[in-house]
N, C-alpha and C positions, 0 to 999 in steps of 0.2 A: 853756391858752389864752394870746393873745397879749398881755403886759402894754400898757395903753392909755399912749400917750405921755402925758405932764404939760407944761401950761403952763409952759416952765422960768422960777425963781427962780435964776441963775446962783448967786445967795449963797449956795444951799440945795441943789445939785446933792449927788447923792449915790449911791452906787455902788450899778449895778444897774436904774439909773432907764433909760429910753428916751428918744433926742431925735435930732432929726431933721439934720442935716448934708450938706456941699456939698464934694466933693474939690478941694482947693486946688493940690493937686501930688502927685506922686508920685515917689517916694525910691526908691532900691536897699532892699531889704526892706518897703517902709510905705508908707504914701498917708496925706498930710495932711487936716486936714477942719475946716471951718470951721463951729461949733457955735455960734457965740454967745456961747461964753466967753472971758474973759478972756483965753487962750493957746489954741491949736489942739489938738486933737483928732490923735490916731494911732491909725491903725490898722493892727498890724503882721503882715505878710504872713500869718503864721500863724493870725489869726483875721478873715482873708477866707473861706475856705471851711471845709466840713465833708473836704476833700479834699488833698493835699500841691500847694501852688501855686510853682512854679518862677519865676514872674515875673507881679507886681504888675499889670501893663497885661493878664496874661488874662482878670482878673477884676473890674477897674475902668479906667474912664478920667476925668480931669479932668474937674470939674462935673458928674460921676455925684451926685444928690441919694441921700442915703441913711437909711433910719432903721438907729439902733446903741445897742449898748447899754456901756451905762458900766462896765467892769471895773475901775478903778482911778483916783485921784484924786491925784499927784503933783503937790503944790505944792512941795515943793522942788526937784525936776528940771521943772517949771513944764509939769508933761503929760497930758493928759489921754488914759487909753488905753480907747478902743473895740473893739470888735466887733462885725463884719458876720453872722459866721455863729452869733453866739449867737439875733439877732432871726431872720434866717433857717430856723434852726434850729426855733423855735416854732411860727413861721407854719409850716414845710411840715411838719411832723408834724402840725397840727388840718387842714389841707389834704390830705394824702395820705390821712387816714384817712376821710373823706368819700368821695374817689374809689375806694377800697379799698373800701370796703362800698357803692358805688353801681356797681363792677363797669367805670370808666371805662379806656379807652384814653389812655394817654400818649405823647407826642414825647420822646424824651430823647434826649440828646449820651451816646456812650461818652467819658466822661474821661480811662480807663486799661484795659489789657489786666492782668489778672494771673493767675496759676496759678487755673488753673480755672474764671476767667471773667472780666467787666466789672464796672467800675465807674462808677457814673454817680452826679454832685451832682446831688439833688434840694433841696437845701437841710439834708439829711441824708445821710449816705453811704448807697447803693443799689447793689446788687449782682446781677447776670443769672448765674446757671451753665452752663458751658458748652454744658449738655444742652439749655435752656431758650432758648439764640439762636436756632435753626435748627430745620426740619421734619427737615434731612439733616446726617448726621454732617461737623463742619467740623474740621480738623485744628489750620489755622492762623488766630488773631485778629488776627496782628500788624498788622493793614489796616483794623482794625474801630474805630482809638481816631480819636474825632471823626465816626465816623457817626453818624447819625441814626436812631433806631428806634422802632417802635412797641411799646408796652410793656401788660400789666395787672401791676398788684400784686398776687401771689397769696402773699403772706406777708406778715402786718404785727405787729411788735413791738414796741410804743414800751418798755415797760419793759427790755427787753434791744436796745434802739434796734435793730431789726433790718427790714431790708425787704427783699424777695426780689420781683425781676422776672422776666417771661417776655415773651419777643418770640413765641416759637413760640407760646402761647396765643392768641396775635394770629392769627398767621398759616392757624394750624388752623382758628379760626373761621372766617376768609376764605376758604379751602381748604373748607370744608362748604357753607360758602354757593353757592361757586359752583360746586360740586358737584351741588350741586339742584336749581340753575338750571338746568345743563349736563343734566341726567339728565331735566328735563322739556321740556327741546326739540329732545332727542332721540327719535324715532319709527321703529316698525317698517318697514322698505322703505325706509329711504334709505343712502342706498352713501354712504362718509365715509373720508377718509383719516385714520390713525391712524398712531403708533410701538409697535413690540414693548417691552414694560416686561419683562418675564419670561417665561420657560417650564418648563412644567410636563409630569410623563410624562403629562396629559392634554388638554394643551393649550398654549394664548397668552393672554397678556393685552396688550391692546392700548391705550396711553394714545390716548383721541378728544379731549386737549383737558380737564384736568382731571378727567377719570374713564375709567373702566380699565371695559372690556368683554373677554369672555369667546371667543374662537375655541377649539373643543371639536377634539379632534385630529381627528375624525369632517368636520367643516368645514373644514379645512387645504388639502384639493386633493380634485381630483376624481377622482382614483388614491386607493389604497389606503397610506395613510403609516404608517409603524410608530413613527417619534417624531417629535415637531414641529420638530426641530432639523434635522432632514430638507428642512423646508421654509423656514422663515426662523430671524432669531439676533437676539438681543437690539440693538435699533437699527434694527431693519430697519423702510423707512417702505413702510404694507401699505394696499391698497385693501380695503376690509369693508360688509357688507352689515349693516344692521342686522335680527334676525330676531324679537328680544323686548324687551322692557324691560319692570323690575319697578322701578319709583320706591320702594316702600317698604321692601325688600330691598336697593336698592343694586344692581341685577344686570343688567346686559345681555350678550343671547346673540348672536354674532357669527357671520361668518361670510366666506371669503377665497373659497372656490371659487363662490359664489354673487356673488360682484362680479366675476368673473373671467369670458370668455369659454370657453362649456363645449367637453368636449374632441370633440363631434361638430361644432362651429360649423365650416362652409365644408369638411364633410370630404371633399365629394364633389371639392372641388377638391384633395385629398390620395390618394386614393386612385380607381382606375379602372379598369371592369369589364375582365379581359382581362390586369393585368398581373399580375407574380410579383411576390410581396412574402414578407418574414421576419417569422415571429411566435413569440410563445411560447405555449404552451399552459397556460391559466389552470384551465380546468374540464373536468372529464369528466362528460357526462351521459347518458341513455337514449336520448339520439336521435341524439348527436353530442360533439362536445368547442367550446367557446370558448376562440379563439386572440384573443392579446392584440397589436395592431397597435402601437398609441399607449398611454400610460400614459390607464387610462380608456375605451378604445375596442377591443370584441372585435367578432369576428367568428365565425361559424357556422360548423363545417364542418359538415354534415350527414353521420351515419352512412354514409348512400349515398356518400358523396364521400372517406372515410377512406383508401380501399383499392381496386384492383383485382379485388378478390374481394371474396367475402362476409365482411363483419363482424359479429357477432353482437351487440358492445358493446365500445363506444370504448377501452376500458382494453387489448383485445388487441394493439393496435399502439399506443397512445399513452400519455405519463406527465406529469403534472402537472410544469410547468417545463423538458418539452423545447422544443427551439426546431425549428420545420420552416418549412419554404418554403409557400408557398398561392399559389394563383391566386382573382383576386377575379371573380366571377362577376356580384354584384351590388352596388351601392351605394343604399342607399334614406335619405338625410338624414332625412328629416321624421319617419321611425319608429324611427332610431338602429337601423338594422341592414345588416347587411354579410354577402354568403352568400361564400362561399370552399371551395374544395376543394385537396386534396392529392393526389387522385387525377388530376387532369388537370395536375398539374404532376410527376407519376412516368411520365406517357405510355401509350398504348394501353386500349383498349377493358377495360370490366367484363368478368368473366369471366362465364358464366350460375351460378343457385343451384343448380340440376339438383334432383333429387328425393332422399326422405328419406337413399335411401345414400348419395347424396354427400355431405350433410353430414355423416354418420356418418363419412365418411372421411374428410373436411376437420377433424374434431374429434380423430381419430387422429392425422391429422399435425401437429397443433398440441400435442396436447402432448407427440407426439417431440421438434418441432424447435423448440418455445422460442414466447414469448409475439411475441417481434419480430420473426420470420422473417417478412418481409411480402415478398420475395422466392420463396418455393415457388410452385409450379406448384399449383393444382387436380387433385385426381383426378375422370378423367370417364370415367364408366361407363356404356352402353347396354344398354338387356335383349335387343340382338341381338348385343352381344360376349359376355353373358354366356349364351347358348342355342348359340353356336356353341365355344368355347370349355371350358363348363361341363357341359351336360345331354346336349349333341349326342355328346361323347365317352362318359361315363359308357356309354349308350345301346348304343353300337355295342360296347363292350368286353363289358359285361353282357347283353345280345341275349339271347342263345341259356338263358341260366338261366333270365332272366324267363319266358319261353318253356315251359319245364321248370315 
């Protein structure tokens, strides 16, 4: 605790006592100080602070009032020497260790930059590590001596005089709080511009502002995306739907193609019953194949529309990732569908199915001449080429046995 000053007895001053004084001047190395006694009071640079003071006026000015304590008593060099940072000293060790166990926030001056971190007078030497200034890795301090910072004491040792600050414990807390804040006034359904923080093979995280939401690669765009770097890059400032929030989890689920105009919006003003367009072929199914127009937007061809001829199933002339020409037949916006053919942009009339021989023989020539040949002709057969041709012959050779 902090020794109580004494009503001074100048006769009876004696070393170690406390008394209170007024700076008379200040010297190259010391500042004078007017105590009441017989001869002035010094006090020499070196015990101004608990810190290496390079000049006297940083740490004192003329008619600075001060309490000091008495180190020495030279009545033959007629002097009387004090110290600043012995009383200072005291008081801020029974004062730190209050705010240290009360959990307080402090302002403190960096004093000095040194290997491996700050140093700040608190009336005691105080020491920040470099890990403990910043939320983000900082390379360089050399800019940081005489800033100002908010501080907790998360180390305190007065027996091995040791005190250890944290600015970042500051700053994290700050950083939670308005975290919390930010997380509960954020709601489902509101579109919020954000920056990409990161990417992941399954996604984006998006800073909204103090907290970080979730875009799932499946939410990236309205096409089919295989990595999200595909779609944006770390920096990129992204328009986002908000689709969840979980306040107690910390978690919001995001989303870009949903803030984004979808890729049927205004299509009919893009595409138009009648013209030729290039697509590629997405899907093959039992009725037909979906051709892919726009990233996001297919189209139909229907079975009946594959081919000139009969088709049996899509895969005979078509393969997933070819690209073919289509004519758009219809445009329908409001139900996201688009019908298209291939056969009215290859030209001329369906051929007919004909009956069961003809497919028979359509099945023939298909697996002579290959799955692709969509150029062959149809064979067409009538039961009057095949009675005149066929039975009509036999008949007239064989006659006369049958007969027999």
């Amino acid at each position: 605790m902090v020794e109580e000053m004494k009503d001074l007895d100048l006769n009876t001053l004696q070393r170690g006592d406390i008394v209170k004084g007024k700076i008379t001047k200040i010297e190259d190395g010391q500042a004078l100080v007017d105590v009441g006694y017989k001869y002035d009071g010094v006090i020499p640079i070196g015990e101004l602070s608990v810190l290496r003071v390079d000049n006297v006026r940083d740490v004192v000015a003329e008619g600075d009032e001060l309490e000091l304590k008495v180190l020495r008593i030279n009545d033959d060099e007629g002097k009387l020497i004090l110290s600043k940072k012995a009383v200072d000293s005291v008081k801020s060790w029974d004062e730190l260790e209050r705010k240290y166990e009360a959990g307080e926030v402090l302002e403190v001056k960096v004093a000095d930059v040194v290997k491996g971190g700050l140093v700040v007078d608190l009336g005691v030497r105080a020491f920040i590590p470099a890990s403990l200034v910043e939320r983000h890795f900082v390379e360089d301090f050399s800019d940081y001596k005489g800033r100002t910072l908010r501080v907790k004491i998360v180390e305190f040792d007065r027996n091995d005089n040791k005190i250890i600050l944290s600015a970042k414990a500051v700053l994290d807390q700050e950083f939670e709080s308005q975290k919390e804040d930010r997380l509960n006034a954020i709601q489902p359904g509101q579109v919020l511009t954000g920056t990409v923080q990161r990417l992941t093979n399954f996604g984006a995280f998006v800073d909204l502002g103090g907290v970080d939401g979730l875009v799932h690669i499946s939410e990236m765009a309205h096409h089919r995306v295989d990595t999200p770097a595909d779609v944006v890059k770390e920096g990129d400032t992204v328009n986002v739907k908000v689709l969840k929030v979980d306040p107690s989890a910390g978690r919001i689920s995001l989303s870009i193609k949903a803030a984004a105009p979808g890729p049927w919006s205004n299509i009919g003003d893009k595409f138009h019953a009648g013209e030729i367009v290039t697509g590629t072929v997405k899907r093959l199914v039992s009725f037909g194949a979906f051709v892919e127009l726009l990233p996001g937007v297919e189209g139909l061809v229907h079975i009946s529309q594959i081919a000139n001829r009969h088709v049996a199933t899509a895969d005979e002339v078509l393969e997933i990732g070819q690209e073919v020409k289509v004519k758009v037949l219809d445009v329908n916006e409001a139900e996201q569908r688009i019908s298209l053919s291939i056969r009215e942009v290859e030209g001329g009339e369906r051929e007919p199915r004909g009956d069961r021989g003809d497919r028979g023989g359509d099945r023939g020539e298909r697996r002579g001449g290959g799955r692709n040949n969509r150029d062959r002709a149809p064979m067409n057969y009538s039961t009057q080429d095949e009675g005149e041709s066929g039975l009509g012959t036999l008949g007239d050779v064989f006659g006369d046995l049958f007969k027999k």
